[in-house]
C-alpha positions as CSV (number, residue, x, y, z in Angstrom):
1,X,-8.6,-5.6,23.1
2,X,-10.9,-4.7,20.2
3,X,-10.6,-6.1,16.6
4,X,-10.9,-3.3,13.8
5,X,-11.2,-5.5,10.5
6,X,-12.3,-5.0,7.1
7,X,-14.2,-8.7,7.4
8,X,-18.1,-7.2,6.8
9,X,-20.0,-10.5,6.9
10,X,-17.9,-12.7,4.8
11,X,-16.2,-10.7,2.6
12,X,-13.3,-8.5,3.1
13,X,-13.8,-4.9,1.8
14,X,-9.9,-4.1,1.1
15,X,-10.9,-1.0,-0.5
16,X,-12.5,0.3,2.6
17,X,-8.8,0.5,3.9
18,X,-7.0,1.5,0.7
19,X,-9.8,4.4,0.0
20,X,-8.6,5.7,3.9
21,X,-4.7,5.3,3.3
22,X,-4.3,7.2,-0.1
23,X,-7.3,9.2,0.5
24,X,-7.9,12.8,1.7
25,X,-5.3,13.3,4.9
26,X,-8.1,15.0,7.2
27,X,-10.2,11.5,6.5
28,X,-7.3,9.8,7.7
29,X,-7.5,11.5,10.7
30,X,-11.1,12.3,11.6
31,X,-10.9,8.1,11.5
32,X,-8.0,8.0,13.3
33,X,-9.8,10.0,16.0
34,X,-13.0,8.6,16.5
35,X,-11.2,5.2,17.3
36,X,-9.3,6.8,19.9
37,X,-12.3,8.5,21.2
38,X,-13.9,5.0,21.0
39,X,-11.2,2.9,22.5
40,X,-10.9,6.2,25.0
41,X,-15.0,5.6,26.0
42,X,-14.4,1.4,26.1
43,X,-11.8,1.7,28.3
44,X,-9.4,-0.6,26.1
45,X,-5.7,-0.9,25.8
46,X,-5.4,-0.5,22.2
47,X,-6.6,-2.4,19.8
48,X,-6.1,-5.1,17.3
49,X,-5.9,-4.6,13.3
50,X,-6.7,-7.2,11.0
51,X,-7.0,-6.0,7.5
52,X,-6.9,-8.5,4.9
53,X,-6.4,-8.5,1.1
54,X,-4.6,-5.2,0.9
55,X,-3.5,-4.2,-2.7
56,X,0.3,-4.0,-2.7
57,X,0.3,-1.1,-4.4
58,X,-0.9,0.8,-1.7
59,X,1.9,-0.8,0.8
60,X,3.6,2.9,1.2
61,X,0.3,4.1,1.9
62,X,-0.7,1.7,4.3
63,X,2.5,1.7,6.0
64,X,2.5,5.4,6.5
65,X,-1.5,4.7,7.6
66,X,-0.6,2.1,10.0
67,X,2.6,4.1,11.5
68,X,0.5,7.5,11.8
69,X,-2.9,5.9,13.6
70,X,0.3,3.6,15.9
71,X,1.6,7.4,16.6
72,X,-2.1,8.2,18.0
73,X,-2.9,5.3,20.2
74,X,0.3,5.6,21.6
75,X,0.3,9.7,22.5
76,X,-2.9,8.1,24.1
77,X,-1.3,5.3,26.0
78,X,-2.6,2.9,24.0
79,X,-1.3,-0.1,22.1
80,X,-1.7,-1.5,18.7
81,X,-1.9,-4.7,17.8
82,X,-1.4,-6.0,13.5
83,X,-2.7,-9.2,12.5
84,X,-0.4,-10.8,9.9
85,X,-1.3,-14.1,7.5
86,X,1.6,-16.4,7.1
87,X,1.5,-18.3,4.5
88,X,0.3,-15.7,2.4
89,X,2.0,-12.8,0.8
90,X,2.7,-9.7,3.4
91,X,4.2,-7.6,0.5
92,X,1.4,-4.8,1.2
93,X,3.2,-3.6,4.7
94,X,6.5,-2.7,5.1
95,X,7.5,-4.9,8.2
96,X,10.7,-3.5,8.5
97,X,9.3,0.2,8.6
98,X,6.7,-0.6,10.9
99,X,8.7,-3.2,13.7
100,X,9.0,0.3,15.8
101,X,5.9,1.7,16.1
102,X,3.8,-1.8,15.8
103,X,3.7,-3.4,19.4
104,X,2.9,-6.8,18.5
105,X,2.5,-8.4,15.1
106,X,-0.2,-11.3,15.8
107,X,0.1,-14.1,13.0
108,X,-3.2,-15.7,12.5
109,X,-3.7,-19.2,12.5
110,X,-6.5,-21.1,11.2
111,X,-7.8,-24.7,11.5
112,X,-6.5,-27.3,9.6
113,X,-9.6,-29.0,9.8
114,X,-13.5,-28.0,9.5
115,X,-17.0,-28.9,10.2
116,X,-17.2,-31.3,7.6
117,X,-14.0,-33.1,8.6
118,X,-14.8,-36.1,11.6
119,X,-14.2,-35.2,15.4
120,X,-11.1,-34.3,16.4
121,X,-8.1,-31.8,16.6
122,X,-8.4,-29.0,14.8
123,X,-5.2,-29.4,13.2
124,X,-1.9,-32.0,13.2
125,X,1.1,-31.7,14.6
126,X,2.9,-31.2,11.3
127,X,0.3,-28.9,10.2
128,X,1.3,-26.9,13.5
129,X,4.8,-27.1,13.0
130,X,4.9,-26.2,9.5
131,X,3.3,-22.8,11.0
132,X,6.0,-22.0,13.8
């Protein structure tokens, strides 16, 4: 499935998200529409959402965001898919608002190691473990 991020380069644009969820409500959905259409055109089963660095303030926002553009994809058969961070705080979502409409919550998991760091696994056991 397709990833929709707020990543542009290296840097995530946070505001690019907030600006749609407390914004003007036809914005909202004129955005929620043309990913439809494009998801529609590609084909896909949904898509995946990984927005990162989300102001809690905006959490009722986001969560209504999240739970109206989940409504869409799914009067279009489609699925969606939210990246979630552990480790880090998730207080800009409400999980327990959005467990129904949310078909998977995807918790990303990064490399305990690095390019600089000699050959090898990309992360220990324990580093695993303390993930799970």
């Amino acid at each position: 499935m397709p990833l929709l991020t707020n990543l542009v380069g290296d840097t995530w644009q946070p505001e690019a998200v907030e600006n749609l969820a407390h914004g003007p409500a036809d914005r909202r959905d004129r955005f929620i529409a043309k990913v439809v259409s494009a998801l529609r055109d590609a084909k896909a089963a949904g898509v995946v959402v990984d927005w990162e660095q989300i102001d809690p303030v905006y959490k009722k926002e986001i969560t209504a965001f999240i739970e109206k553009f989940a409504d869409a994809l799914h009067n279009d058969e489609k699925q969606l898919w939210l990246c979630v961070q552990p480790g880090q705080d998730l207080d800009y979502i409400d999980f327990d608002e959005l467990s129904d409409n949310v078909d998977r919550f995807v918790a990303s998991l990064f490399d305990e190691t690095s390019d600089i760091d000699p050959p090898g696994p990309l992360g220990s056991r324990s580093w695993f473990e303390g993930w799970l």
